[in-house]
Each structure stands twice: as structure tokens, then as C-alpha cells.
ChimeraX commands (.cxc) that place a marker at each C-alpha (Angstrom):
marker #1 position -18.76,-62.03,57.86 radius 0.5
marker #1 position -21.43,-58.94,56.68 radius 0.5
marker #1 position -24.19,-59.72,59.63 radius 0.5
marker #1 position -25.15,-61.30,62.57 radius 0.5
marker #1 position -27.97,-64.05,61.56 radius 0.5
marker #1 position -31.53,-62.84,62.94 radius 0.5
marker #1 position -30.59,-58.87,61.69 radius 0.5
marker #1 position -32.54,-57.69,58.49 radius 0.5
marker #1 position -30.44,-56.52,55.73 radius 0.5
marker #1 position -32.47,-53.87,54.62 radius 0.5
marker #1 position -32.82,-52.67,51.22 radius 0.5
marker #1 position -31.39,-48.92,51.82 radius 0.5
marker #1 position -28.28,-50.12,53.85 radius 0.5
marker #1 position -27.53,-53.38,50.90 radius 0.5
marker #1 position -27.67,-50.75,48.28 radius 0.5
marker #1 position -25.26,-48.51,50.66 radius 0.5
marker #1 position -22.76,-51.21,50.74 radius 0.5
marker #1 position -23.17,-52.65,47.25 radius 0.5
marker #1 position -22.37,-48.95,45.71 radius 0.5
marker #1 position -20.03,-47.35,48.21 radius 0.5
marker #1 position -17.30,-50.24,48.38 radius 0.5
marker #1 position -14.51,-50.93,46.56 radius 0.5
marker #1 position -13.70,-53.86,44.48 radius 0.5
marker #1 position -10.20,-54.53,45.94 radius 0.5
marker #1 position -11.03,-53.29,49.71 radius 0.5
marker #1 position -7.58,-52.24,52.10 radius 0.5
marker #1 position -7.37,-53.90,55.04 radius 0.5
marker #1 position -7.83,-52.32,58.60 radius 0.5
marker #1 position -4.36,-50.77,59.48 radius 0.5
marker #1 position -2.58,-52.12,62.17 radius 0.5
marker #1 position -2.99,-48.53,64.23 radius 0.5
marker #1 position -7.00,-48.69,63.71 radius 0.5
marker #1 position -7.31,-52.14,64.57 radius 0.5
marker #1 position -10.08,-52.95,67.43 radius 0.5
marker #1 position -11.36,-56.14,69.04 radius 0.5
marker #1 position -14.91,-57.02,69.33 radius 0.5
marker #1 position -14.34,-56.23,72.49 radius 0.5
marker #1 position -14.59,-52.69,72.08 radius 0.5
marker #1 position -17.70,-53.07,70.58 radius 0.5
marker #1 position -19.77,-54.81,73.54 radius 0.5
marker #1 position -21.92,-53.65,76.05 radius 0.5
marker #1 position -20.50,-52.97,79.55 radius 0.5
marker #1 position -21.79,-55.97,81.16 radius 0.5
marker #1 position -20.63,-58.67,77.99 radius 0.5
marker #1 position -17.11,-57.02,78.98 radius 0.5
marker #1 position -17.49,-57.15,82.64 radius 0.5
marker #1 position -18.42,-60.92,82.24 radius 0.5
marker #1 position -15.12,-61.80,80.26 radius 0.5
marker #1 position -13.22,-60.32,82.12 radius 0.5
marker #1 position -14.30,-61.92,85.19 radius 0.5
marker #1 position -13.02,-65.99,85.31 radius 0.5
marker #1 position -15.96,-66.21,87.63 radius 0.5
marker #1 position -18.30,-65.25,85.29 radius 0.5
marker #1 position -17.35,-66.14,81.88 radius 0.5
marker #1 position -19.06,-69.51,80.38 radius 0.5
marker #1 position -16.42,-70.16,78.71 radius 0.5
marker #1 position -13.54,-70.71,81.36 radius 0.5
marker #1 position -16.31,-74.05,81.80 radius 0.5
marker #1 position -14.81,-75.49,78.49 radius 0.5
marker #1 position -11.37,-74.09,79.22 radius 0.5
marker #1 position -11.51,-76.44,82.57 radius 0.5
marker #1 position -12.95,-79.47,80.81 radius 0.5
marker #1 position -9.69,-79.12,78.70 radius 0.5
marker #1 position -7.78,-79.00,81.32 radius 0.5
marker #1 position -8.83,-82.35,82.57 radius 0.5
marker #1 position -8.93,-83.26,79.02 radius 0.5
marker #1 position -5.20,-82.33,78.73 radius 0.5
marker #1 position -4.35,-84.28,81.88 radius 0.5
marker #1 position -6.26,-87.84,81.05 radius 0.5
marker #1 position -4.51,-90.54,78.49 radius 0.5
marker #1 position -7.68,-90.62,75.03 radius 0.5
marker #1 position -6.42,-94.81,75.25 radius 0.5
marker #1 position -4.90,-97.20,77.29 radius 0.5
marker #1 position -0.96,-97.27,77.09 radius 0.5
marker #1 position -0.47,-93.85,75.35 radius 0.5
marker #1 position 0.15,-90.57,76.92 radius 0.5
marker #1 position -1.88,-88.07,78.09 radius 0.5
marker #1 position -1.01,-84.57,76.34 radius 0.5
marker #1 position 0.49,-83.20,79.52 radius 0.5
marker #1 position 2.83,-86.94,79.01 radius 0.5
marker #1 position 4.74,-85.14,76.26 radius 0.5
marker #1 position 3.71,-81.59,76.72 radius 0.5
marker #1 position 4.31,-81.15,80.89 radius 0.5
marker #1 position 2.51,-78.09,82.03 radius 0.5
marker #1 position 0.56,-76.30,79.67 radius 0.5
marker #1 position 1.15,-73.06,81.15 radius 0.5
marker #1 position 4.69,-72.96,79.91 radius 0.5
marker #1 position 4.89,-75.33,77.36 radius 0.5
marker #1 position 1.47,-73.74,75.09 radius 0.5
marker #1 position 2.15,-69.87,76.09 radius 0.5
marker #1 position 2.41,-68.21,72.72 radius 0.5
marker #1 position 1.52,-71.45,71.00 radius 0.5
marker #1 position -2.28,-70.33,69.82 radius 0.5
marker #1 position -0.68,-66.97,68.52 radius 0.5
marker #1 position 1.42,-68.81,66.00 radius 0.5
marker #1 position -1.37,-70.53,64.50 radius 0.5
marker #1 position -2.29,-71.41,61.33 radius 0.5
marker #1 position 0.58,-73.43,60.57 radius 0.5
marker #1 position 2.61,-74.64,58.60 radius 0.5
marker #1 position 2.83,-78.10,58.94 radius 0.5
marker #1 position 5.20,-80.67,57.36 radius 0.5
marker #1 position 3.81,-83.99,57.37 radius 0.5
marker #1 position 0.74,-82.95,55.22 radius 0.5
marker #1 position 2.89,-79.81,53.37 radius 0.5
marker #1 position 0.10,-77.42,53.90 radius 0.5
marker #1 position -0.71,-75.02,56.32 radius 0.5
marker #1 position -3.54,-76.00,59.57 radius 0.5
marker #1 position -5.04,-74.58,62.19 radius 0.5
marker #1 position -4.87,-75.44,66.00 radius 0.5
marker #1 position -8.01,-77.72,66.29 radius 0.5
marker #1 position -6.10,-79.61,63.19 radius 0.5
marker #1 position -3.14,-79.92,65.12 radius 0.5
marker #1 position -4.76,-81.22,68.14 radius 0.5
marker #1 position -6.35,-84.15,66.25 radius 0.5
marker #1 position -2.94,-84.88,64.58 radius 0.5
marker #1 position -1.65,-85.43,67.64 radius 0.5
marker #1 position -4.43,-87.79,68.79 radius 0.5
marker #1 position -3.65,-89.74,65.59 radius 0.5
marker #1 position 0.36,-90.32,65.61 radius 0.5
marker #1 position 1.26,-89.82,69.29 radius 0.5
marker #1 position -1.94,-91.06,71.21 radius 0.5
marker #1 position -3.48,-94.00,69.12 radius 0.5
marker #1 position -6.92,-91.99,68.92 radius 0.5
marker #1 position -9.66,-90.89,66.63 radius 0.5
marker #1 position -9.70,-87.26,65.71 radius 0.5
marker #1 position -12.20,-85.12,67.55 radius 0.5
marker #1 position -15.44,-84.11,65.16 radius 0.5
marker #1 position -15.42,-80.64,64.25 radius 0.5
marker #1 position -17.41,-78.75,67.09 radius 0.5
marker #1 position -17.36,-81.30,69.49 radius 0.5
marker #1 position -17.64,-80.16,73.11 radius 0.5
marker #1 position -14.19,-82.17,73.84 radius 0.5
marker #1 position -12.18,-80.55,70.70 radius 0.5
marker #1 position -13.70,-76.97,71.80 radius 0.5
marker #1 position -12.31,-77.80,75.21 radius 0.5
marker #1 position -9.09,-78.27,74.53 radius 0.5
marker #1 position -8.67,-76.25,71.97 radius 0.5
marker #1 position -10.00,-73.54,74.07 radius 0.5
marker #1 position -7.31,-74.66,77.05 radius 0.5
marker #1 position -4.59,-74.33,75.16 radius 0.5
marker #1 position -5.37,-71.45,73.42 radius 0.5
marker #1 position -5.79,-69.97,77.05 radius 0.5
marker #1 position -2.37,-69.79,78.07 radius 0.5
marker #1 position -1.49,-67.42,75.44 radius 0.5
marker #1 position -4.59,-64.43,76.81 radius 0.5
marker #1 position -2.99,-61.32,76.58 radius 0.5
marker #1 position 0.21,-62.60,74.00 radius 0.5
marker #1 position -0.48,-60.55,70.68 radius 0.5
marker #1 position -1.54,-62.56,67.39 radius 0.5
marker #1 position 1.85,-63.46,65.39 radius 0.5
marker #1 position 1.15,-65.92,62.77 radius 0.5
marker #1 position 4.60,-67.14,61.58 radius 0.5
marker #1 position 6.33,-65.26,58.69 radius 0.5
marker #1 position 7.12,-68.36,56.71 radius 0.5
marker #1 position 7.09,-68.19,52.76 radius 0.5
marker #1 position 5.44,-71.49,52.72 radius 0.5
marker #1 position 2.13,-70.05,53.56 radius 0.5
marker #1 position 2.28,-67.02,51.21 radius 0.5
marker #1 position 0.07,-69.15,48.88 radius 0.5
marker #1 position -3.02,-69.52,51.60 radius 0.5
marker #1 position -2.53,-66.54,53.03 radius 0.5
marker #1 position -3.17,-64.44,49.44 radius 0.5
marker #1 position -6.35,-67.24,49.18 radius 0.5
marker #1 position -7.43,-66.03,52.44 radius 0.5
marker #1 position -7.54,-62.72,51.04 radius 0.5
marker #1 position -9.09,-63.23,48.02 radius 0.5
marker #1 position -11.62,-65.45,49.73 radius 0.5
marker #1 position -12.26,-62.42,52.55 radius 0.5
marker #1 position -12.37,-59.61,49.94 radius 0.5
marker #1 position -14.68,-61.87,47.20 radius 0.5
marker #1 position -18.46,-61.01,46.50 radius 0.5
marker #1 position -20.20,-64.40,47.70 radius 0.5
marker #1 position -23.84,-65.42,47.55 radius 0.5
marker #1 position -27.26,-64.00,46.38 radius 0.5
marker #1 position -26.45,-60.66,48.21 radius 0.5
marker #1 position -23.25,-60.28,46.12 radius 0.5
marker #1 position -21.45,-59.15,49.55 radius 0.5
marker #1 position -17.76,-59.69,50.92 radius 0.5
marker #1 position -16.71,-59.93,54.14 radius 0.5
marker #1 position -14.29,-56.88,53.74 radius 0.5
marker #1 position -17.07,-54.69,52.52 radius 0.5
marker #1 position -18.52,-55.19,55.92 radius 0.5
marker #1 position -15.50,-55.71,58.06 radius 0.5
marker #1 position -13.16,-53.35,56.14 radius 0.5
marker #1 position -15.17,-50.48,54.65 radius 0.5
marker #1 position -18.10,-49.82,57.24 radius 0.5
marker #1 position -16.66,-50.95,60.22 radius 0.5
marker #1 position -17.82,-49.17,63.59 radius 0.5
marker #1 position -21.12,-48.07,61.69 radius 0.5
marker #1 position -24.71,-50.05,62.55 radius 0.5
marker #1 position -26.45,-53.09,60.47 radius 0.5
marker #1 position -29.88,-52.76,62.27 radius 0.5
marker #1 position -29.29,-52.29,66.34 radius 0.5
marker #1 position -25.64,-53.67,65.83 radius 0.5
marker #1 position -22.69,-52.07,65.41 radius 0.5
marker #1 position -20.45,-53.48,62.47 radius 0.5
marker #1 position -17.42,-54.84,64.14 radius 0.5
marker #1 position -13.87,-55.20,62.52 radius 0.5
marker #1 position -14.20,-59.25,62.48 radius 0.5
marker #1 position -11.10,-59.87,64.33 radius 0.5
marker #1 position -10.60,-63.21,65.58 radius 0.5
marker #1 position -8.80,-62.44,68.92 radius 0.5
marker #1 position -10.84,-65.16,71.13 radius 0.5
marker #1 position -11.74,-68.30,69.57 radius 0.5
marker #1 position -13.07,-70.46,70.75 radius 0.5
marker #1 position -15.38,-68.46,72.46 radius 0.5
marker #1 position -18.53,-68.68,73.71 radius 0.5
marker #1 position -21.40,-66.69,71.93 radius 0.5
marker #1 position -24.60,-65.82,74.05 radius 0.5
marker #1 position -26.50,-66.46,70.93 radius 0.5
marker #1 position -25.36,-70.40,70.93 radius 0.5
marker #1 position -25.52,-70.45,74.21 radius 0.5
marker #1 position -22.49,-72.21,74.18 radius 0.5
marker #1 position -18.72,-72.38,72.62 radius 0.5
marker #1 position -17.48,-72.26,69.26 radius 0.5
marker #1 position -14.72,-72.27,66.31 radius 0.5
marker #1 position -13.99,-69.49,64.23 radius 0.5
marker #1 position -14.97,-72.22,61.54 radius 0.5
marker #1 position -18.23,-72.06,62.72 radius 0.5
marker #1 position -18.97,-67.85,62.59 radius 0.5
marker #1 position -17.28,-68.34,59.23 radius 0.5
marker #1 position -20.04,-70.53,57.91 radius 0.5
marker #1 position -22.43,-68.38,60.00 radius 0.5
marker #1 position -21.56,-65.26,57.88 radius 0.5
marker #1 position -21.36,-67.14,54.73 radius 0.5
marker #1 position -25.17,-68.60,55.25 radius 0.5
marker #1 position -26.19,-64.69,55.99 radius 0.5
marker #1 position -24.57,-63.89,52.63 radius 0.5
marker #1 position -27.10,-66.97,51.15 radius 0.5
marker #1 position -23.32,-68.71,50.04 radius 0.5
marker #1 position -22.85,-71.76,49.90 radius 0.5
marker #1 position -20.68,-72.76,53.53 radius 0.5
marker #1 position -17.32,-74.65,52.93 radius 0.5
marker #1 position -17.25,-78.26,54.97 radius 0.5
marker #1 position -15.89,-78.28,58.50 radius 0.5
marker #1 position -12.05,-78.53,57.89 radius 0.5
marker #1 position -11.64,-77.64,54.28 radius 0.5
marker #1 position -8.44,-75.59,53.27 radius 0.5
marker #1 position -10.71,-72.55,52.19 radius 0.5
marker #1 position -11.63,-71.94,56.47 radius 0.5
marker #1 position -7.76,-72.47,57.21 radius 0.5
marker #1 position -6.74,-69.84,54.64 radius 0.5
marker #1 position -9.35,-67.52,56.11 radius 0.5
marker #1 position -8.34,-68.27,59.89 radius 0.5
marker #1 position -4.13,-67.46,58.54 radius 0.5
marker #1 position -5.28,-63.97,56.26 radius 0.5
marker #1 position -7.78,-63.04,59.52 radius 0.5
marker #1 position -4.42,-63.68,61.98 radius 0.5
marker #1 position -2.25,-61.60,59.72 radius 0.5
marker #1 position -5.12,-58.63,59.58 radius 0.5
marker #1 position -5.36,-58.64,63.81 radius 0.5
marker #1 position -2.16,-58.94,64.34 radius 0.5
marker #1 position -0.95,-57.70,66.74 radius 0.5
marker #1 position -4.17,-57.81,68.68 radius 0.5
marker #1 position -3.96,-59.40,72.24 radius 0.5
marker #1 position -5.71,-63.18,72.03 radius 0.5
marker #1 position -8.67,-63.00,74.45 radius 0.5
marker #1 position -9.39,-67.11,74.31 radius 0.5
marker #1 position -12.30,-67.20,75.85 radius 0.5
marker #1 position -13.98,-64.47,74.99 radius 0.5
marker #1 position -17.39,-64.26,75.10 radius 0.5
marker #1 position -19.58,-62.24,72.35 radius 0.5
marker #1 position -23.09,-61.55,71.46 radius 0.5
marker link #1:1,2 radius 0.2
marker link #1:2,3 radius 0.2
marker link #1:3,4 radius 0.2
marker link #1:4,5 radius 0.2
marker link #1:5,6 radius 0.2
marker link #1:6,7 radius 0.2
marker link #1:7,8 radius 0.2
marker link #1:8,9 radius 0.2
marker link #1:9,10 radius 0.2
marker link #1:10,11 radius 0.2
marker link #1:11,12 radius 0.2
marker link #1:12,13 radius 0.2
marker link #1:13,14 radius 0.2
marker link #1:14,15 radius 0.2
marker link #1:15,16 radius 0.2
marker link #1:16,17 radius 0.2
marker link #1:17,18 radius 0.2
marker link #1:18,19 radius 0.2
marker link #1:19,20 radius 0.2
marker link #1:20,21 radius 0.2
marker link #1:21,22 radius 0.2
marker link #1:22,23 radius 0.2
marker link #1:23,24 radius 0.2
marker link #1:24,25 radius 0.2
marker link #1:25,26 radius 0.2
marker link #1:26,27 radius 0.2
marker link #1:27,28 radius 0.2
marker link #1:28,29 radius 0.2
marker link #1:29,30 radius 0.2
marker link #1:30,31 radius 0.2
marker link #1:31,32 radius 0.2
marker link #1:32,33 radius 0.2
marker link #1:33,34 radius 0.2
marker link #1:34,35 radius 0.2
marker link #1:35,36 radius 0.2
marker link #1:36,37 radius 0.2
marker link #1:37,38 radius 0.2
marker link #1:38,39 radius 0.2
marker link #1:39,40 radius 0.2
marker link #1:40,41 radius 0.2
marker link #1:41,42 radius 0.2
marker link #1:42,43 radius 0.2
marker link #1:43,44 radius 0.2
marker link #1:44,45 radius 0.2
marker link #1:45,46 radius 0.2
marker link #1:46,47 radius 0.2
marker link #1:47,48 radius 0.2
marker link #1:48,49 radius 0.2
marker link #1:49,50 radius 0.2
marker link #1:50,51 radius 0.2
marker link #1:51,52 radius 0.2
marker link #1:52,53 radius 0.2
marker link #1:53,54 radius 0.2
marker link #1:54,55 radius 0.2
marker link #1:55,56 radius 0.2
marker link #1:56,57 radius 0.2
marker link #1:57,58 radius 0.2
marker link #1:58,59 radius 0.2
marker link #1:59,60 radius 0.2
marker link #1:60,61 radius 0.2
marker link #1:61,62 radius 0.2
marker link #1:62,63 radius 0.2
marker link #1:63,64 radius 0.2
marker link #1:64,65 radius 0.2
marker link #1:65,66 radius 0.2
marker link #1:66,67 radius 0.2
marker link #1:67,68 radius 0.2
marker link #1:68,69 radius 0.2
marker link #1:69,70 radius 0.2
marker link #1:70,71 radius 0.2
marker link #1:71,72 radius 0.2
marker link #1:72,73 radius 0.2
marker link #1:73,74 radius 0.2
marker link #1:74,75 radius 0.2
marker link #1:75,76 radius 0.2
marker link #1:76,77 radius 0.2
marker link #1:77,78 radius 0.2
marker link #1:78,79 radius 0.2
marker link #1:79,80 radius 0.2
marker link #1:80,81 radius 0.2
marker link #1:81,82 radius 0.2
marker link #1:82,83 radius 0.2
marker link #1:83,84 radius 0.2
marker link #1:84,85 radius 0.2
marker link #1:85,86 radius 0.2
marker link #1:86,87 radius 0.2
marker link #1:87,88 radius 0.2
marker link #1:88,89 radius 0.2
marker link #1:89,90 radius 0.2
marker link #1:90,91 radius 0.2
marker link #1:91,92 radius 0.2
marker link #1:92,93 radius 0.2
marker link #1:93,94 radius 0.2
marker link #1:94,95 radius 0.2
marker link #1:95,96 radius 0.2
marker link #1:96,97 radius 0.2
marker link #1:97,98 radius 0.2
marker link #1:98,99 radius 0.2
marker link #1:99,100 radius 0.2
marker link #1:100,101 radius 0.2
marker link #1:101,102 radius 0.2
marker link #1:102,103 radius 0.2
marker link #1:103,104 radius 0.2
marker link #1:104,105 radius 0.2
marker link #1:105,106 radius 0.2
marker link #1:106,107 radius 0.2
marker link #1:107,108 radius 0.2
marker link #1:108,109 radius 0.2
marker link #1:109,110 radius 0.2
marker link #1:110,111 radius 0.2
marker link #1:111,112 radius 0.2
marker link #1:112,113 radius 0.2
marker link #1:113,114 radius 0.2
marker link #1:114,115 radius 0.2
marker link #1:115,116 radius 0.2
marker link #1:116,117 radius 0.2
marker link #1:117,118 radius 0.2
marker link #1:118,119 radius 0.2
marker link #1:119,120 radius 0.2
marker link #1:120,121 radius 0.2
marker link #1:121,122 radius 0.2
marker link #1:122,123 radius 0.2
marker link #1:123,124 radius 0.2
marker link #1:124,125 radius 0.2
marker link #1:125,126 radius 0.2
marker link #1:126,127 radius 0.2
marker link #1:127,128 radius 0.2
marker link #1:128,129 radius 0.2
marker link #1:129,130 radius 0.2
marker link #1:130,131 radius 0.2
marker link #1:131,132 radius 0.2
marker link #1:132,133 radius 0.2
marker link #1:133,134 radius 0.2
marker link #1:134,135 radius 0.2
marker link #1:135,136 radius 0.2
marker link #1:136,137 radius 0.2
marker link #1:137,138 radius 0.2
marker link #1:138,139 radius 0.2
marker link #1:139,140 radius 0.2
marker link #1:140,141 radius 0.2
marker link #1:141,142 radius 0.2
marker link #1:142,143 radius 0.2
marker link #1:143,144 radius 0.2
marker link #1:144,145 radius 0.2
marker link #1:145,146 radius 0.2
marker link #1:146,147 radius 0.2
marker link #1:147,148 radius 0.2
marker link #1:148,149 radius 0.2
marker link #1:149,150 radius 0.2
marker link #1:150,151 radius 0.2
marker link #1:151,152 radius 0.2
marker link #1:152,153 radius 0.2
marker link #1:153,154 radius 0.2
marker link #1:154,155 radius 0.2
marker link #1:155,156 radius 0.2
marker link #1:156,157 radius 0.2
marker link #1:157,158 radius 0.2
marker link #1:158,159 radius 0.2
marker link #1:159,160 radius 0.2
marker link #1:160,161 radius 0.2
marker link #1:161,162 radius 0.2
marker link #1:162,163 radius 0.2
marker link #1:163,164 radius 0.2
marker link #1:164,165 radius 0.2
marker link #1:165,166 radius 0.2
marker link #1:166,167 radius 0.2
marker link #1:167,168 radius 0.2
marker link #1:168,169 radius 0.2
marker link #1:169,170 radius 0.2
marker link #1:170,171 radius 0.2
marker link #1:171,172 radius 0.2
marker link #1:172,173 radius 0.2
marker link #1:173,174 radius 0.2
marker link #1:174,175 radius 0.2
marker link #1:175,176 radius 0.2
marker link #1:176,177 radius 0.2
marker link #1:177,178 radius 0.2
marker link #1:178,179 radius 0.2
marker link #1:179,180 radius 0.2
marker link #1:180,181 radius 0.2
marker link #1:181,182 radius 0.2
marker link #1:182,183 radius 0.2
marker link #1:183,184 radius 0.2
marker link #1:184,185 radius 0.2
marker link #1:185,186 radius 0.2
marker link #1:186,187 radius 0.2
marker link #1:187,188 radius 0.2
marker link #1:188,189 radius 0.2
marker link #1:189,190 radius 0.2
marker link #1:190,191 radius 0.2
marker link #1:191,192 radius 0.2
marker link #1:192,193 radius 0.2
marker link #1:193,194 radius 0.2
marker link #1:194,195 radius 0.2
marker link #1:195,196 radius 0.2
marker link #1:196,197 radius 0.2
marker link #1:197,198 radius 0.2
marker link #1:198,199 radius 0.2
marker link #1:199,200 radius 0.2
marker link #1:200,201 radius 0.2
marker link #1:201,202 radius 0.2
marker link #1:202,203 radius 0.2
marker link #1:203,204 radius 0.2
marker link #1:204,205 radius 0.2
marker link #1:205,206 radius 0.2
marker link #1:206,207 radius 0.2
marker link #1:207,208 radius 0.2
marker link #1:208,209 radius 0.2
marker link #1:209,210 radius 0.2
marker link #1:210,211 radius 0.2
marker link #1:211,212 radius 0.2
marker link #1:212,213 radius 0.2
marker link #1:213,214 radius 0.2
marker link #1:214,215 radius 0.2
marker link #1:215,216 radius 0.2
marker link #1:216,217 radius 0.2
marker link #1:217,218 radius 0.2
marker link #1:218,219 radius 0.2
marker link #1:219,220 radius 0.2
marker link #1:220,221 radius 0.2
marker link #1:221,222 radius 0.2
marker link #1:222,223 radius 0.2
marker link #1:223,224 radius 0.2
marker link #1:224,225 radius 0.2
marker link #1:225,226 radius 0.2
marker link #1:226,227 radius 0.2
marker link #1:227,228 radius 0.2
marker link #1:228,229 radius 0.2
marker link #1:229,230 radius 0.2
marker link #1:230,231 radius 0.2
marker link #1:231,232 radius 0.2
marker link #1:232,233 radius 0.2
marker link #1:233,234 radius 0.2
marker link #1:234,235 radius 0.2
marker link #1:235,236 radius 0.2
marker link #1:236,237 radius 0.2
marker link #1:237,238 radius 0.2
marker link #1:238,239 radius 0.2
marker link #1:239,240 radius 0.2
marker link #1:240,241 radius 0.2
marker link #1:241,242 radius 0.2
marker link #1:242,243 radius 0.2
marker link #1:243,244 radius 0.2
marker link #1:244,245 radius 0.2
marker link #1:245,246 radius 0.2
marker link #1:246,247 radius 0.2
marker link #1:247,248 radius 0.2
marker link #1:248,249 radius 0.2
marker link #1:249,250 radius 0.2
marker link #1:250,251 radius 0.2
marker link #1:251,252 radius 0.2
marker link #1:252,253 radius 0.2
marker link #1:253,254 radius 0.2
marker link #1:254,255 radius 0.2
marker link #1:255,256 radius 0.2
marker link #1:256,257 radius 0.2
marker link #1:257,258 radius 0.2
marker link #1:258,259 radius 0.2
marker link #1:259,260 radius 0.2
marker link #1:260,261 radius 0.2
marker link #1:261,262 radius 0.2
marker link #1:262,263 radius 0.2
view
């Protein structure tokens, strides 16, 4: 995650970061760790903060209805099973990734969402991005604001969480960058007009002013991999969920923000 796309990496600051980091970078410490947050201007703050005002609340109520409404005839709607979302999901979005037992592997919340739509209400898995999966995703993510990130401490995930790791602290692409040599080592310093956040993902979905509309942590993750010129994993593959489980364990324990908005 080394730069925001549209921000020139220029030759001065690559050789900066190329030369001054480490090969085996130490993650942020849990005292020094900051949300984006922080980082934005007063008004980008003001306006998530304020229901009113933040775009993505918009996606949080389509999940609501979303959450309320049966996908096919005959099955349940989530709230069927689940009741009220506002007790049954707090502190379910700060336990994610997952292991899960069907598939014996770990998966994220969007994953766990579809699998539901598959066994328990007859329907076909949301794509990847899709306004609906973002939705509810987002929704029940939101009833765990202000809960701090605690992925589970299960030894079953030891094995993605280290690939996680390896994946975040890797040199990737033409540029030969990492996303802790960014997120890790320079932190708080600027790339261009931009300051260099910590890459904590305390409020996806969210809703980015430069999409003009919501998105997955999958999807910044390809972002940042394009802006290293790497090659971006597929929409769902193992290598995202390991990142989204190392990238919980490094915030934690950050408050979830879901939806926050961003840049």
C-alpha cells in the first residue's frame, strides 16, 4: 500500500525508501498506532463523523433493507435467523478474518456473507464489489463502530496470518517496494502533497472521495499493488484474506470506524 494512485513517485523520495528500509521491517507498535483518521483534513473528519453527512451511512441503509428482505422465495431473510442486527452483529466485524470450518481455511466477512446466501438462503453469492455485498457488508460491520479490532487468537490461522506478513513486508513489482516500507518505516512523513498514513484498516468498507463511492479493503489492496506496477491478486483469493487477518492483528486494538470515509 506505498501510494495513493494519481501521486508521482519521484526519483529522490524512491531512492529514499529503497536505501533507508529494512529488509525485515517491525511493525507499528500497538502504543504508536494511528487511524487514517488522524491523518485527514478537518472537514473529511467532520463529514464522518456526522451520519448526516457521511456517503457512506447511504450503503449502510441499503443493507439494512438488504438485511431485512428474504434474496428468494421461501428462505429467510438474514434478520430470519439473525433478529436484530444491533445485538446480534456487535463485535462480529472485529473478529474477522475467520476461521471457518466448512472450507478449513480462514475468510473474511464479505466471504461469510455469501456463504450464508449459499447454505441458509438458496442464493447466488454477491460479485466482489457489488453495490449489494458493499451494503451489507458495510451494515453489519456498522454495529461494531467504536468496538476495537480483535481478530480471534486461534492457532488455526497462524499459517495465513505469517503469509499476511510476508506478503505485507515483500518487495513487489517494477518499483521493488513493500507495503511496510511505506506503512511501517515512513509513516506520518509526505509522498508528494500526502501524508504517508499507517495503512490501518479500521473502516472498511468505506467510501473513498476518489471513487466516489464505497469499497473493500480488497479493492485499496489491488489499488496499492497496481501503484507498485505488481501484478493484483483476483477478487477473493487467499493472498487478500491473509493480508486483511496480518492488517487486523497490526491495528488491533484500533476502534472500527465502518463507514469511514477517506480521500
Amino acid at each position: 500500500m506505498p501510494r495513493r494512485p494519481g501521486l508521482p513517485l519521484t526519483a529522490a523520495f524512491l531512492g529514499l525508501l529503497l536505501a533507508a528500509a529494512p529488509a525485515m521491517a517491525e511493525p507499528v507498535a500497538p502504543a504508536e498506532r494511528r487511524s487514517g483518521f488522524d491523518q485527514m483534513s478537518p472537514e473529511i473528519q467532520a463529514m464522518q463523523r456526522d451520519d448526516g453527512a457521511n456517503p457512506g451511512m447511504l450503503a449502510v441503509a441499503d443493507g439494512a433493507e438488504l438485511w431485512a428482505q428474504a434474496p428468494t422465495s421461501g428462505r429467510p431473510a438474514c434478520a430470519g435467523c439473525h433478529g436484530e442486527a444491533a445485538s446480534t452483529m456487535r463485535g462480529v466485524a472485529a473478529r474477522y478474518p475467520a476461521w471457518d470450518a466448512r472450507s478449513g481455511r480462514p475468510i473474511d466477512l464479505q466471504e461469510r456473507i455469501n456463504d450464508c446466501r449459499r447454505e441458509h438462503q438458496g442464493a447466488e453469492p454477491l460479485a466482489h464489489e457489488s453495490p449489494d455485498l458493499l451494503a451489507l457488508t458495510a451494515f453489519v460491520a456498522a454495529q461494531s463502530r467504536g468496538l476495537p479490532i480483535a481478530p480471534p487468537d486461534d492457532h488455526r490461522l497462524a499459517p495465513a496470518r505469517a503469509e499476511g506478513r510476508a506478503l505485507f513486508e515483500a518487495r513487489q513489482g517494477q518499483l521493488g517496494l513493500s507495503c511496510a516500507i511505506c506503512h511501517d518505516d515512513h509513516w506520518g512523513r509526505r509522498l508528494g502533497s500526502a501524508v504517508i498514513p499507517q495503512g490501518q484498516p479500521t473502516g472498511y468498507p468505506l467510501y473513498r472521495l476518489e471513487w466516489q463511492g464505497m469499497g473493500s479493503l480488497q479493492r485499496r489492496l489491488r489499488n496499492c499493488l497496481t501503484g507498485m506496477r505488481a501484478e493484483p491478486f483476483g477478487y477473493g483469493a487467499p493472498e487478500y484474506v491473509a493480508l486483511e487477518l496480518y492488517l487486523a492483528t497490526r491495528a488491533a486494538p484500533l476502534p472500527l470506524e465502518t463507514p469511514a470515509v477517506r480521500p
